[in-house]
C-alpha positions in Angstrom: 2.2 47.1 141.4 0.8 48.0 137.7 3.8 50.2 137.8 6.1 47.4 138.6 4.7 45.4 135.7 5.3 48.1 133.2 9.0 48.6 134.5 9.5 44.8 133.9 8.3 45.0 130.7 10.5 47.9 129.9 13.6 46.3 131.5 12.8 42.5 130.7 15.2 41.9 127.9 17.8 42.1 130.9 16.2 39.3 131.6 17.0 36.9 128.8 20.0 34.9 130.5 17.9 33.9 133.3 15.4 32.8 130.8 17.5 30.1 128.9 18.7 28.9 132.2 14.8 28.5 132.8 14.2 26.7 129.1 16.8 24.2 129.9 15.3 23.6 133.3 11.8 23.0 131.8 13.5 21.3 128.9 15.3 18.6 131.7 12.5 18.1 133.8 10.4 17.4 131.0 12.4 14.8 129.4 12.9 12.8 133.3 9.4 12.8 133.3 8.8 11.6 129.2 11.4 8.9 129.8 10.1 7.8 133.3 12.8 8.8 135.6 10.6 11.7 137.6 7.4 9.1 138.6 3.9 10.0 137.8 0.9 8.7 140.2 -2.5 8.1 138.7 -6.0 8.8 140.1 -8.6 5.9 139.4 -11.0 8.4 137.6 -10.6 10.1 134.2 -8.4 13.1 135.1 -9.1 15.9 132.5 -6.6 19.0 132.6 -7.5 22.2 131.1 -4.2 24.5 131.5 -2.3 26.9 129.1 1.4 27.8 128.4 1.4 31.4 129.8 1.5 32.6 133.4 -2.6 33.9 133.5 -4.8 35.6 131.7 -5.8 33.0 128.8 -9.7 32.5 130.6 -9.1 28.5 131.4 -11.9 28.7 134.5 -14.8 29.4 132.1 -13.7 26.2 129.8 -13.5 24.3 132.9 -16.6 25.6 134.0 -18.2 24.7 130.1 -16.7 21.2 130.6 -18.2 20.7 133.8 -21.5 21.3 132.5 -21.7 19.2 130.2 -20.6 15.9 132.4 -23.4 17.5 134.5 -25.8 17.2 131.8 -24.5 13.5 131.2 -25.1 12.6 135.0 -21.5 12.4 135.3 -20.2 13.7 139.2 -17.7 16.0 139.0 -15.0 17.1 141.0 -12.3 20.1 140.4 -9.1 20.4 141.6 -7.0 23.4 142.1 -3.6 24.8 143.6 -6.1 27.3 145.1 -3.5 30.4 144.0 -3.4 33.5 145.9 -5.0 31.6 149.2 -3.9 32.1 152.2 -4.0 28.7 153.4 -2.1 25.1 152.5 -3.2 21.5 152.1 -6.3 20.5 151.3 -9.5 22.5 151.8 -13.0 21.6 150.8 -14.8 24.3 149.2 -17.7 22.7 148.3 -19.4 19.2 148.4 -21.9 20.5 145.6 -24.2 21.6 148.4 -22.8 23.8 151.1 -19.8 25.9 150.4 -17.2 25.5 153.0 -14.6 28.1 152.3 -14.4 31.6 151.1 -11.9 33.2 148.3 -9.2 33.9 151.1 -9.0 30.3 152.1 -9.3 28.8 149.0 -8.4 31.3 146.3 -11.1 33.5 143.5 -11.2 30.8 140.9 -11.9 27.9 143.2 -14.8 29.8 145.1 -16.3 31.3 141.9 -16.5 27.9 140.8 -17.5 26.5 144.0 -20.6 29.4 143.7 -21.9 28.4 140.8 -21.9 24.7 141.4 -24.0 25.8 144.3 -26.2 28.3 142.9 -26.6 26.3 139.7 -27.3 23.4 141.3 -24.8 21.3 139.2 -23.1 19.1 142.2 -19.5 20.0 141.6 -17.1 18.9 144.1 -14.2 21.4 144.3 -11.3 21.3 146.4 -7.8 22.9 146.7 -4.4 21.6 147.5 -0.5 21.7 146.2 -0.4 17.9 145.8 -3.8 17.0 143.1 -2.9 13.5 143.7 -3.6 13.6 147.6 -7.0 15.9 146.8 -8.0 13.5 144.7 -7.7 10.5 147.2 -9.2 12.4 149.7 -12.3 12.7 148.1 -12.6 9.3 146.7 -12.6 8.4 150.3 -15.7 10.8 150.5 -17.3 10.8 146.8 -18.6 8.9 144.7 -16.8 10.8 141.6 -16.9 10.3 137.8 -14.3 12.5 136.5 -11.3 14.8 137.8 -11.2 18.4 135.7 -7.9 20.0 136.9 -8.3 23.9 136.7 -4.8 25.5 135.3 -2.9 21.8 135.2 -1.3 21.4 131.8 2.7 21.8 134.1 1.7 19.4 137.0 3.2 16.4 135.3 3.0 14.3 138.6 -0.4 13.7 138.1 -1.3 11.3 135.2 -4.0 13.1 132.8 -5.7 11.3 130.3 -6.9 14.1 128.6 -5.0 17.9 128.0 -6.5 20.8 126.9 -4.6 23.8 126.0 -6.4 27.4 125.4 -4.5 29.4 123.0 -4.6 33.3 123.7 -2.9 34.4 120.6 0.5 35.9 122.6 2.2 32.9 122.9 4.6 33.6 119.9 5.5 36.6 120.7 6.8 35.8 124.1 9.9 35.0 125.6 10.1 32.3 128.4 10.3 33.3 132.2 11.5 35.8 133.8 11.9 37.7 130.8 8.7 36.7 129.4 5.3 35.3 130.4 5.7 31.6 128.6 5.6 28.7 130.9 6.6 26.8 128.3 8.4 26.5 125.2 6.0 25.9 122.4 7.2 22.4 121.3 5.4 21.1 124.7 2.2 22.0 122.7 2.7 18.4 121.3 1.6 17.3 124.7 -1.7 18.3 124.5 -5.0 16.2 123.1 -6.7 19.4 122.3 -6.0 22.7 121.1 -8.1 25.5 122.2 -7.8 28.9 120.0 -9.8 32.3 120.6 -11.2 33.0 117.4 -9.3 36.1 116.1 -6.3 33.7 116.1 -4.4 32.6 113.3 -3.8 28.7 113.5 -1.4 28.8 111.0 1.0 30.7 113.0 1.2 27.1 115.3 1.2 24.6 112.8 4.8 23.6 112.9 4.1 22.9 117.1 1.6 21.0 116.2 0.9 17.4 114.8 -2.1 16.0 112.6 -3.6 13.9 115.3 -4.0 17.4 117.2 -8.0 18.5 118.1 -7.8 21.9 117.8 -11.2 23.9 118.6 -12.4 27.6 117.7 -14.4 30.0 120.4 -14.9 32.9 122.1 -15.9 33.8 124.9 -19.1 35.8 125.1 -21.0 37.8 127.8 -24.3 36.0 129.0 -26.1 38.3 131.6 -25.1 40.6 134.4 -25.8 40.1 137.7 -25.9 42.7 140.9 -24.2 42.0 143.5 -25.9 39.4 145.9 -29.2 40.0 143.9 -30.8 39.9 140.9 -30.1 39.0 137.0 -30.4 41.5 134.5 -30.3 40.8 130.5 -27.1 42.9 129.0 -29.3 44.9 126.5 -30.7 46.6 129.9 -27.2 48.4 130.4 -26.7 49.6 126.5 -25.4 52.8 126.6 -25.5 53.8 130.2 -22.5 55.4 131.8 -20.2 52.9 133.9 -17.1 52.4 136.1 -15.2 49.4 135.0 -12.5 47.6 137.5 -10.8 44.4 137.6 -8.0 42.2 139.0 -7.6 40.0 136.4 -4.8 38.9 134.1 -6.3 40.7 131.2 -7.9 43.9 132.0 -7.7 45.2 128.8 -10.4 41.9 127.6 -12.7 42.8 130.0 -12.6 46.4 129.2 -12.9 45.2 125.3 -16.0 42.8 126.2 -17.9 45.6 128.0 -17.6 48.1 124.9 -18.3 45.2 122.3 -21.5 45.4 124.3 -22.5 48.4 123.8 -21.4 49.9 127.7 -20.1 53.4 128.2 -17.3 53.1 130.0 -16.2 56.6 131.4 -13.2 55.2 133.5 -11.7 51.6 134.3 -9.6 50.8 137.0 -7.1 48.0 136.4 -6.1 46.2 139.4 -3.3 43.3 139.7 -4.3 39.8 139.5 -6.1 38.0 142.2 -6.0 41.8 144.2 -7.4 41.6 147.8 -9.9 44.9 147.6 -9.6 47.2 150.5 -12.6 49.7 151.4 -10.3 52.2 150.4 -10.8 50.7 147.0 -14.3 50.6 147.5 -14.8 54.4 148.4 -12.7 55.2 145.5 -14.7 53.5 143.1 -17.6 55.2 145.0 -16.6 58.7 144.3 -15.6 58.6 141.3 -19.2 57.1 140.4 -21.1 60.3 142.1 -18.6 62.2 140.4 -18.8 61.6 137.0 -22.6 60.3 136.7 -21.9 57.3 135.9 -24.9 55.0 136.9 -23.4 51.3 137.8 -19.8 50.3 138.3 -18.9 47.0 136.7 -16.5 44.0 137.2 -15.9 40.5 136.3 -17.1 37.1 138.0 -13.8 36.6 139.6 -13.4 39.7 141.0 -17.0 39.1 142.5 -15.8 36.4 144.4 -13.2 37.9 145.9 -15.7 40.6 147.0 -17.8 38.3 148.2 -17.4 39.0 152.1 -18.2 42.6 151.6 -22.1 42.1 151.9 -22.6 46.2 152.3 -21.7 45.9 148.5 -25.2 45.0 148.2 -26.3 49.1 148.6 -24.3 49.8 145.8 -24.6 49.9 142.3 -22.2 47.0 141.9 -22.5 44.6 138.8 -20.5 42.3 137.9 -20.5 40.2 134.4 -20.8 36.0 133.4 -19.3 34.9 130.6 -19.7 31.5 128.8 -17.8 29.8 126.2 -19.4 29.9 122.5 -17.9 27.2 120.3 -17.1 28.5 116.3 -15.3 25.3 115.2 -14.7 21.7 116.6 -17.8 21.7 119.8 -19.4 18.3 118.6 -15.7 16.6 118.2 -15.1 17.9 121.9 -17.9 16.5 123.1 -17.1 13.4 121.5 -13.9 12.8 122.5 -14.6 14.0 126.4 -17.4 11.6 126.1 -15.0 8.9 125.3 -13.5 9.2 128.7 -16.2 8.2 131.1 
C-alpha cells in the first residue's frame, strides 16, 4: 500500500480534472449550507469541533485530548464524538462511560479507544462514543449523561451538526496541496474563514495564510512534544532513560516521517523504522518481523506511537517484548491563555 501512495503521488497531476469537479462540489455544498438550504440540527450542549482541512496526519486527537483536560480540570463533563474511522462496525457504539471501556480499536476505531484509554486510566470521566450521524450520538447520550460540553474529534466538514466553536490545526502543507483526488486538501483554503481558531505548528509561517484569514481570527502557536514513554501494558518510563539506545521505530500513522523526527529530536537511535499505512490492522507476521529484525541488529526496544498502541492493544503477549510506545502532549508557544479564555466562554 506505501507503494500505491508513492505511485499516486507520482501520477496525481492526472488527477487534476477530477479535482475541480471536487472544488465545485465542496464549493456548492458549502454555500446550501451558508445560505440555509442544506438544514443544520443543533445539540443542547456547547459543541466544540477540532478538525483540519487535509485528509490525516495534522495530530487533531492530542488537541482534543488537551481540550478535554482542561474542561476536566473545570469540573466540566465531557463527551467526544467520532466517525469511529477504520472500524469495523456502524451506528452508535459506546466506548466508554468514563469508567469501564466497552469497545476495542476494531469496533470503534484507534483514535476513539486511545482516547477512551486515557479517559479511563487517567481518571478524567470522558464519555466517548462513535457513530456517522454526531447528531444522533449526541442525543443518545443526553438520554444517559449528564454532559457539559460536545468536543467533536476530526469535525471541521460535518456541517450538519451546529458547532459553536471551530478549531482548525494547521500542518504547514496546506498550500502546497491540490484538492482531492489529486491532492490531500479537503478543502479549499477560503473555508479557513469558517473557523474561530487557528491552530499553527510552530515552524509555520503565518504569513503564508494571512490573505485566508480575517482579523477577528484566534490563531495559536504549538508543538507537540514527547512526555514519557510507556511499555506496553506496564510501566512509565521518563524519556532521558532511552537517550542513545538502539531502537526499532514503526507506525501506522498519517505522518511517519513526524514520529520518526520526534524520536531523533530526543535523542533515540533509530537503526531502522518501519512505516505502515494509516490506521494498519497489525498481523503477527508484523510482529515477528519487527521481532527479528530487533535480535538482529541489537537494537534494545522497538518503539511506536499511542495510536498505534491502541490498535495493538488485543495482543497481550506484546507484554514479553520490548515494546514501547510514546505520549505526546500539546505545548502552547503563543495564544494558550486566549484559548482558554474563549473555550471558557462556552460553558
Amino acid at each position: 500500500m506505501i507503494s500505491l501512495f508513492k505511485i499516486w503521488r507520482g501520477l496525481r497531476f492526472l488527477l487534476i480534472p477530477f479535482s475541480f469537479i471536487y472544488w465545485v462540489i465542496v464549493v456548492l455544498r458549502n454555500l446550501f449550507y451558508d445560505r440555509g438550504i442544506l438544514k443544520v440540527k443543533k445539540l443542547p450542549r456547547p459543541v466544540i469541533s477540532v478538525g483540519n482541512i487535509l485528509a490525516g496526519g495534522t495530530g487533531k486527537t492530542p488537541m482534543v485530548e488537551w481540550i478535554g483536560k482542561y474542561f476536566s480540570t473545570l469540573g466540566k463533563k465531557v463527551a467526544i464524538l467520532s466517525r469511529g474511522y477504520g472500524r469495523r462496525t456502524r451506528g452508535f457504539v459506546l466506548v466508554t462511560d468514563g469508567e469501564k471501556i466497552f469497545a476495542n480499536a476494531d469496533e470503534c476505531g484507534d483514535e476513539p479507544f486511545q482516547m477512551a484509554l486515557k479517559s479511563v486510566e487517567e481518571k478524567l470521566g470522558w464519555i466517548v462514543a462513535v457513530c456517522e450521524d454526531r447528531y444522533i450520538a449526541g442525543i443518545k447520550l443526553l438520554e444517559n449523561f449528564d454532559v457539559d460540553v460536545f468536543l467533536l474529534d476530526d469535525g471541521f466538514q460535518r456541517r450538519d451538526l451546529h458547532r459553536d466553536f471551530d478549531i482548525v490545526i494547521i500542518s504547514g502543507e496546506e498550500t502546497n496541496e491540490f484538492l482531492i483526488p489529486a491532492g490531500l486538501k479537503r478543502e479549499p483554503l477560503s473555508s479557513l474563514k469558517r473557523a474561530n481558531v487557528l491552530c499553527f505548528r510552530d515552524e509555520i509561517d503565518v504569513k503564508n495564510f494571512n490573505r485566508y484569514l480575517g482579523e477577528d481570527k484566534l490563531r495559536v502557536k504549538f508543538r507537540y512534544e514527547l512526555l514519557e514513554i510507556r511499555k506496553f501494558f506496564d510501566y512509565i518510563l521518563d524519556k532521558s532513560e532511552f537517550s542513545s539506545k538502539k531502537a526499532v521505530a514503526f507506525s501506522g500513522i498519517g505522518k511517519h516521517i513526524n514520529f520518526v523526527k520526534l524520536l531523533k529530536d530526543n535523542n533515540f537511535c533509530i537503526v531502522k523504522d518501519f512505516e505502515f499505512p494509516d490506521h494498519y490492522r497489525y498481523t503477527w507476521m508484523d510482529i515477528e518481523d519487527i521481532v527479528n529484525f530487533l535480535n538482529s541488529t541489537g537494537a534494545e526496544f522497538a518503539i511506536t506511537t499511542e495510536k498505534d498502541y491502541a490498535r495493538l492493544f488485543e495482543m497481550r503477549e506484546l507484554k514479553n517484548f520490548p515494546f514501547f510506545y510514546t505520549r505526546i502532549e500539546v505545548k502552547f508557544l503563543e495564544g494558550e491563555n486566549d484559548l482558554k479564555q474563549k473555550l471558557l466562554e462556552l460553558v
